[in-house]
N, C-alpha and C positions, 0 to 999 in steps of 0.2 A: 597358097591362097594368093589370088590376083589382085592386086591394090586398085582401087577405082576411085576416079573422083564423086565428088555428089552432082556435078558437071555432067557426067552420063546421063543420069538421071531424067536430068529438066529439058526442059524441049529450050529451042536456039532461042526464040525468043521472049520465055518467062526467065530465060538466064540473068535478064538484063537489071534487073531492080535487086540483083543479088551478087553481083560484079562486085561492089565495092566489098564486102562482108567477105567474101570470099578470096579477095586480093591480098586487104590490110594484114592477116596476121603472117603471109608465107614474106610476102615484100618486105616486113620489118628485117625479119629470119635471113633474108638474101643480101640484101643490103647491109648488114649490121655485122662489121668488120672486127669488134670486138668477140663475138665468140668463139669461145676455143674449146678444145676437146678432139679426141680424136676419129670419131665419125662426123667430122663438121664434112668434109668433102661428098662423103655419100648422100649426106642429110641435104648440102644445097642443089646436089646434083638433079636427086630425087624432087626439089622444091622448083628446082628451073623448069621440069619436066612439069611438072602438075602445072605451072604458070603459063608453057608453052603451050599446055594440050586445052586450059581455059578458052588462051586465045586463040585456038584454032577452032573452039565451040563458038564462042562469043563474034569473033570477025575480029579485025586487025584494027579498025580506027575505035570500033565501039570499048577493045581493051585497052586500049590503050589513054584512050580517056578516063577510061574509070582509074587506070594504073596513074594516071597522070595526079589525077583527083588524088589518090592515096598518097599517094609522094608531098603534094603541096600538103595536108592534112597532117602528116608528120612532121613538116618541116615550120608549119606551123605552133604546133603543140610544141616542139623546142624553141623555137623564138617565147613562146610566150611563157617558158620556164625560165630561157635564160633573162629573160625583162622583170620576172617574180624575183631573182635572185639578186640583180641587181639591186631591187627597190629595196627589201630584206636589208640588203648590205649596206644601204646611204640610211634607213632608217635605224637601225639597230649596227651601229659601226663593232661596237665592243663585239656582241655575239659573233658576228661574222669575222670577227679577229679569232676568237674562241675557237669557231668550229677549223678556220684555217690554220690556227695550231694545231688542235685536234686529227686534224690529217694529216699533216707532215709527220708527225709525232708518229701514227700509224703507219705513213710510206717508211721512214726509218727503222723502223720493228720489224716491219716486213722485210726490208733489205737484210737485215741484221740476222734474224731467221734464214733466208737463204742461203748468207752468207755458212751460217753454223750448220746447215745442213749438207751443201756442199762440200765444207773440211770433216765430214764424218766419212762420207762416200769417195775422200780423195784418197789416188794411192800413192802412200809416201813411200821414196824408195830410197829416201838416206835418214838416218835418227836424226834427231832434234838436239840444237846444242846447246847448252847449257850453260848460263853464263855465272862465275862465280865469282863473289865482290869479294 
């Protein structure tokens, strides 16, 4: 079965009031350096392709505005989380002490788990010595 956009579809110019709707979730996907797994290379390879073949539906300055639009829109929506977090933290000093233990306490757990799962999978090839007091 041939994958198709909904871009086929719509004619070149009712494309236009649907650019952004159609950009926002693949450009998050593309740009977002965080995830992992092991089909991430096919999945953005496939997402740069649906991206390219928009803008080749759409025209080159008209996507690129809308892609533009979407970028600023994201980049906004973090600004105005990382300014919620701020205020949170001068307002409520204690909690945000709380919650920043609370994570380290987790990043350590995590390490320490790794750590123990790694020496199950490791291969020892002298015994272990044994100290006697």
């Amino acid at each position: 079965m041939e994958r198709q956009s909904i871009a086929t579809y719509i004619s070149t110019d009712d494309l236009q009031p649907y650019l952004n709707s159609m950009i926002a979730p693949i450009c998050c996907i593309v740009n977002d350096e965080s995830i992992k797994g092991t089909d991430v290379g096919t999945q953005r390879s496939l997402e740069t392709e649906v991206l390219d073949f928009i803008q080749k539906r759409a025209g080159t300055t008209e996507y690129f505005n809308a892609y533009n639009r979407v970028r600023q829109r994201i980049l906004d929506v973090r600004q105005e989380r990382k300014h919620q977090r701020i205020m949170r933290a001068m307002n409520d000093p204690e909690a945000h002490a709380r919650r920043r233990i609370q994570k380290n306490e987790m990043k350590s757990r995590k390490r320490q788990l790794k750590a123990k799962e790694f020496a199950k999978t490791k291969i020892r090839l002298t015994t272990k010595k044994r100290r006697i007091d």
